[in-house]
N, C-alpha and C positions, 0 to 999 in steps of 0.2 A: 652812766659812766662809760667812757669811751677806753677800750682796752687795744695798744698799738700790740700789733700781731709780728713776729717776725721777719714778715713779708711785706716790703713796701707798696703800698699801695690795697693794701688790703687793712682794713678798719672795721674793727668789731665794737658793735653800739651794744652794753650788757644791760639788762632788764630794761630794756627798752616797750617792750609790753606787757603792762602790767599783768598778773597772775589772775586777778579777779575777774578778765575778759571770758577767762577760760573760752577759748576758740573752737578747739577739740570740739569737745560736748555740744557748742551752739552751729557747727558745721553737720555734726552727725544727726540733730534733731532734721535737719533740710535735706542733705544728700546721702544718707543713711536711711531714710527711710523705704524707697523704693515705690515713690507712691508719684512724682514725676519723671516725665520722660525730657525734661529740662534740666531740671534739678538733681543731679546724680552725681555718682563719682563712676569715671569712664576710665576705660584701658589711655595709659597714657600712650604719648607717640613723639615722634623725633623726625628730623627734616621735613618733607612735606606732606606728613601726617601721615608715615609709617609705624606702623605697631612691627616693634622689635625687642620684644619681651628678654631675649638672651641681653639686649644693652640697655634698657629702661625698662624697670621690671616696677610698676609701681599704677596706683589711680589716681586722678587729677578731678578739677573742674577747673575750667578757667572760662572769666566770662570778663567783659569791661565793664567797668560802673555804668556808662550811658548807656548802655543796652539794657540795664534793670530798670525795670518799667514798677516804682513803687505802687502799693495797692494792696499785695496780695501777701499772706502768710511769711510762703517764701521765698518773697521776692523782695520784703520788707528786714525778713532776719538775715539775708545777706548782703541788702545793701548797709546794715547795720556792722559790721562784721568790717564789711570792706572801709566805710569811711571812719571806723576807728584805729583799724590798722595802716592806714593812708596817713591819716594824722601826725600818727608815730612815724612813719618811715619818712616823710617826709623831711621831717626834721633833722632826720639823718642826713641824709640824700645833700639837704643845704648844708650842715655840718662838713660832707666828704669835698662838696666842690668847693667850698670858702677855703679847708684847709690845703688842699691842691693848687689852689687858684684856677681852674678851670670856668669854663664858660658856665650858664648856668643848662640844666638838663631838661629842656620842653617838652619832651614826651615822652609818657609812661605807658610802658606797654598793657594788656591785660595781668591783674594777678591770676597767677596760678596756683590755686589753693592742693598743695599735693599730699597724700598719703599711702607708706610705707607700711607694708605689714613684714610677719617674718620671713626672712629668706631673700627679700627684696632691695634692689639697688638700681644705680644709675649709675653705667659704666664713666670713667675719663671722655671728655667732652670741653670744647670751647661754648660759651653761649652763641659769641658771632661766627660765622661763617659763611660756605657758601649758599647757602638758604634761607638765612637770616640776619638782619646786623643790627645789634645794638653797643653802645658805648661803656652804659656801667650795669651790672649784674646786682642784684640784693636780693638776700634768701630770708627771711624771717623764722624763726624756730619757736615753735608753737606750743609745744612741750619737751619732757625730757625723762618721762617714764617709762624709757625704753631704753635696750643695750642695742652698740651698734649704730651707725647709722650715720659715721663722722664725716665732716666732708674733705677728702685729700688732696691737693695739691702737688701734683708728683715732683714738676720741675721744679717747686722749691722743697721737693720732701718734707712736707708743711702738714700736720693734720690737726685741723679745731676738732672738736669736742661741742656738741652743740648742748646749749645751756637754755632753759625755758624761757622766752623774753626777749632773745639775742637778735639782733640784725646784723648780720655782714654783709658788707659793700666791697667790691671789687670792679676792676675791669675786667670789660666781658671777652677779651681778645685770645686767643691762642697761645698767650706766657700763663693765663692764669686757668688755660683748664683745672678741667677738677672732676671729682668724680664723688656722688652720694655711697657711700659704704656699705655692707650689705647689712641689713636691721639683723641682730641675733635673737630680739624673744620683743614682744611689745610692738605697739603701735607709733609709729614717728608720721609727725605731721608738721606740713611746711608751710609757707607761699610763697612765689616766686616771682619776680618780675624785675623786666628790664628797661635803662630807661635812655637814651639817646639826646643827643643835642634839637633835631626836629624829625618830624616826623618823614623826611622824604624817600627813608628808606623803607617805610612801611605802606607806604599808600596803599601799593598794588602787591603786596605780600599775601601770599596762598589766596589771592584774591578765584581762582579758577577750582581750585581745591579746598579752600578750610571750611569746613562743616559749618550748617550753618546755623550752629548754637555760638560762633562766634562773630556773624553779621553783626 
């Protein structure tokens, strides 16, 4: 069920993943356990892969599908993971640009599979800027067994409430910053990625800098 938000251009897709994937659990069995130096959940980071823990206080893993080489344990439960939740957002993604009428969107960036514990947030931020550019923004909310954690929208004083299942779609530009909320008690789990007309703006992105778990 698609829920129009008060904010134009912003579209919230509701139980869009189903409960029964249960994400949570099938993430923390791989990058929870601490038993790869691949496989983990890392200090997240912001512009060209600064850790700024006072503005992004949160763990990540983000990795591309064609970089998972199936075969192995956990390299199999998370490409399992990703091309189910691809499926789903997908369908969004055509749903946001059919109802816009917009071009359609050729390149998806890496997901970014992210997790909040308590205390933790993600200051007010555009996705595109000068370090990065993409066109449309999609956050996937993975659970909801947590306080806290909503995402705000300041310049339309706009705040969702994230619901288990939910995808939201937005543009990624400078009117719709936004900012992840500080978690009060519980664990909030996301994934994040963004998705562009083509790829030319990423060719050579952090190509001299990004770690190279994202080769």
């Amino acid at each position: 069920m698609i829920i129009d938000s008060p904010v134009t251009g912003l579209r919230i897709y509701r139980n869009a993943l189903p409960e029964a994937m249960e994400i949570p659990k099938r993430l923390e069995e791989v990058l929870g356990t601490g038993e790869s130096s691949f496989f983990k959940w890392s200090q997240a980071t912001v512009g060209d892969f600064e850790k700024r823990p006072d503005y992004r206080d949160c763990v990540d893993f983000k990795v591309k599908r064609e970089s998972l080489a199936p075969g192995t344990n956990s390299a199999d439960k998370i490409i399992s993971i990703h091309d189910q939740i691809t499926e789903k957002l997908n369908e969004c993604v055509d749903d946001f640009t059919k109802f816009y009428n917009i071009n359609k969107l050729n390149y998806m960036e890496a997901i970014n599979f992210v997790r909040y514990g308590e205390g933790q947030h993600f200051q007010v931020h555009p996705d595109s800027g000068p370090t990065y550019h993409c066109d449309v923004s999609t956050v996937m909310y993975l659970n909801d067994d947590y306080e806290g954690g909503e995402l705000w929208f300041p310049h339309f004083d706009y705040t969702y409430v994230p619901q288990y299942g939910d995808i939201v779609l937005f543009p990624s530009s400078w009117l719709f910053a936004h900012a992840a909320l500080v978690v009060k008690s519980g664990i909030k789990y996301s994934a994040v990625t963004m998705f562009s007309y083509n790829d030319r703006a990423h060719q050579d992105h952090g190509k001299l800098k990004r770690p190279s778990k994202f080769l």
